[in-house]
N, C-alpha and C positions, 0 to 999 in steps of 0.2 A: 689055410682058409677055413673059417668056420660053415658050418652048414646051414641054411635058413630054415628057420623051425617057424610053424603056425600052429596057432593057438585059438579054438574059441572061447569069447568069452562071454558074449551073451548077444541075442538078438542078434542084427548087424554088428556086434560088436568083436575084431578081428586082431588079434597080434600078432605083424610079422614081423621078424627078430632073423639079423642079418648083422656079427659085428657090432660095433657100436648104434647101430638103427636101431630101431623099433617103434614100425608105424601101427598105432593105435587106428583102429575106423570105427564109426559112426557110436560113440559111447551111449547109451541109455541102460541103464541099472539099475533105475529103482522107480518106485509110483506109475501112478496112469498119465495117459498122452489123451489126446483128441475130447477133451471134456470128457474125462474116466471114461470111455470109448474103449480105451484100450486099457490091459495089464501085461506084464509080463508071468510068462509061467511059474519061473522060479527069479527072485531078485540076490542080483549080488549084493554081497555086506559090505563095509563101508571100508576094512581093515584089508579084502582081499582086493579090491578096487585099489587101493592107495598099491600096493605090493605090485601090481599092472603098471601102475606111473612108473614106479619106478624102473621099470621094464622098458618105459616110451621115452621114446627123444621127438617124436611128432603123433600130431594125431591128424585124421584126417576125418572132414565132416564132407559127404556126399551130397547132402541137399536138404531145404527147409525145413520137412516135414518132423514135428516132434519126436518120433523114435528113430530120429539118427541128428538131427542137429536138436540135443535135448537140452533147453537154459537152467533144468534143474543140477543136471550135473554140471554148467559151465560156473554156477553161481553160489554152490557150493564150496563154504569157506573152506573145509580140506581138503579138497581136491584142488580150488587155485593155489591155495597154499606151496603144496604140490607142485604143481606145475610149475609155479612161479620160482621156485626154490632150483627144479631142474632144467630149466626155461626150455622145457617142451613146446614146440612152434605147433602152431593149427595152420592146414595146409586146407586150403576152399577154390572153389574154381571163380575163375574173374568173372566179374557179375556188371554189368551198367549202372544198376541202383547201387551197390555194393552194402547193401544195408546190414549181411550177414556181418561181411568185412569189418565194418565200421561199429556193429555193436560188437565183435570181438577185442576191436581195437581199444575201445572207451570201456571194458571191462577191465584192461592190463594184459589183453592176451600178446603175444607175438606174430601175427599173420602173414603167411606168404599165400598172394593170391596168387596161383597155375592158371595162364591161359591154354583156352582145351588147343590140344593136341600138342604143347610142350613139353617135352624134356625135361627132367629134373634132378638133377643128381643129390641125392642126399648122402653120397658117401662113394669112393672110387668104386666098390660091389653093387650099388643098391641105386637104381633108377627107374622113377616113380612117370607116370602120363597119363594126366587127366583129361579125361572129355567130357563134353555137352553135349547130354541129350534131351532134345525138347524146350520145354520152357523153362524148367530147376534141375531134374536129375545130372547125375557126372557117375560118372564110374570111374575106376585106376586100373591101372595095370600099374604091378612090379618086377621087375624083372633084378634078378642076382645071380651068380656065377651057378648055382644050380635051380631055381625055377625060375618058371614063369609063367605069369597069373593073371589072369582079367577077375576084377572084381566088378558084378554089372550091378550088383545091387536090388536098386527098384526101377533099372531102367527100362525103356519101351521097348526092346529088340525083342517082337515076337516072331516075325512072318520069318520067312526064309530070304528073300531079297533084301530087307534090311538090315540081316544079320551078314551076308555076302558082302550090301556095302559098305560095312564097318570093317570086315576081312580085308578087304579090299586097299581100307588105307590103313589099319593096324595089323593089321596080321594074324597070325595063330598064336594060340595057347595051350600050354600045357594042363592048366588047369583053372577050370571054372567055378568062380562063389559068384551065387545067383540066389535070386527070393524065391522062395517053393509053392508062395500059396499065394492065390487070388485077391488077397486083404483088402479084401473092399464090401461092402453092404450088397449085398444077392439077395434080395429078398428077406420074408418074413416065411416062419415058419413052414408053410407049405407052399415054397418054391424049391422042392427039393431039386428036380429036375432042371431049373436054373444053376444051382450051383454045381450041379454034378457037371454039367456043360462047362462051367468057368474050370474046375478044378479040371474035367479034361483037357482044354486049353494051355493051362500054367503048365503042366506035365508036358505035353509039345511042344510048348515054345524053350522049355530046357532042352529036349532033347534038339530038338533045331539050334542053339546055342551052340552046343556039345559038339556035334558032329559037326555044322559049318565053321566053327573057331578049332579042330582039329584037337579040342580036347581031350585028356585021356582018363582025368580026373575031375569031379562031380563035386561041392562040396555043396549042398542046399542050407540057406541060412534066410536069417532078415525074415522068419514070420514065425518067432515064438510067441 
């Protein structure tokens, strides 16, 4: 049995590697999001991104928003190239409008839409369960013969009770990849005192995560 290795790769961006798996999440790699709103700290190159695919038998997109379902990497001729060559599936949670769905589909992607809280076996070791939270967010868990993981992402589980009732019908974790920071507009320069309050908050609501999901391991991502 091999051992499941993770890897960051950028932003939200996560490779767990299990055997023949290798689930890719939420890829953004390069340029600005949110009308140049955003950057990333340091960008990956174009050579060690392809070296990743090669790495990926799925990738998984968590939700709308441009730095994690990013069209500049879907639309990118080497990377579908890519893709298409290893026919890496994109895994998205079932939607009504299905518009993510459908513009994956009319690009040449492969898609399996996850309804939340199914089951998924990508491999006799390696099984994947999406959920819905809210109006767009999903998170995963993976679970394989040695971890398992809740990826919550940019989800809204802050309080204590909401994190209980997701306990509740999924379970504990070993270990938790969560968003570290606040990423949202706090004001103008002298609101300092507002954002210290946001940035206290994102800090508790991990730790509420952490301890009510019976984690034992932290990894903070999704706000480079």
């Amino acid at each position: 049995m091999q051992d499941t290795e993770i890897k960051f790769i950028n932003h939200a961006s996560v490779l767990v590697s299990q055997g023949e798996v290798g689930l890719l999440s939420d890829p953004w790699y390069q340029n600005s999001v949110f009308h140049k709103g955003w950057r990333l700290i340091y960008e990956t190159d174009s050579e060690e991104i392809l070296k990743v695919l090669e790495k990926t038998s799925h990738i998984y997109i968590s939700h709308e928003h441009p730095d994690h379902f990013n069209t500049g990497f879907l639309l990118n001729d080497k990377v579908k190239k890519k893709i298409f060559s290893k026919e890496i599936k994109i895994l998205f949670q079932k939607t009504k409008d299905k518009r993510v769905a459908n513009f994956l589909s009319k690009t040449g992607y492969k898609v399996i839409e996850c309804a939340s809280g199914e089951k998924i076996k990508l491999s006799d070791q390696f099984e994947i369960q999406i959920v819905k939270h809210d109006f767009y967010d999903s998170s995963i868990s993976i679970k394989t013969p040695d971890i398992n993981l809740i990826n919550l992402n940019d989800c809204p589980l802050h309080n204590i009770q909401s994190i209980k009732n997701f306990k509740k019908k999924y379970g504990t974790f070993d270990l938790l990849l969560t968003q570290f920071s606040y990423a949202a507009w706090k004001g103008g320069i002298d609101k300092i005192e507002f954002r210290q309050k946001a940035a206290k908050e994102k800090l508790l609501s991990i730790k509420n995560q952490a301890e009510v999901l019976g984690c034992k391991k932290v990894i903070p991502f999704a706000s480079f």
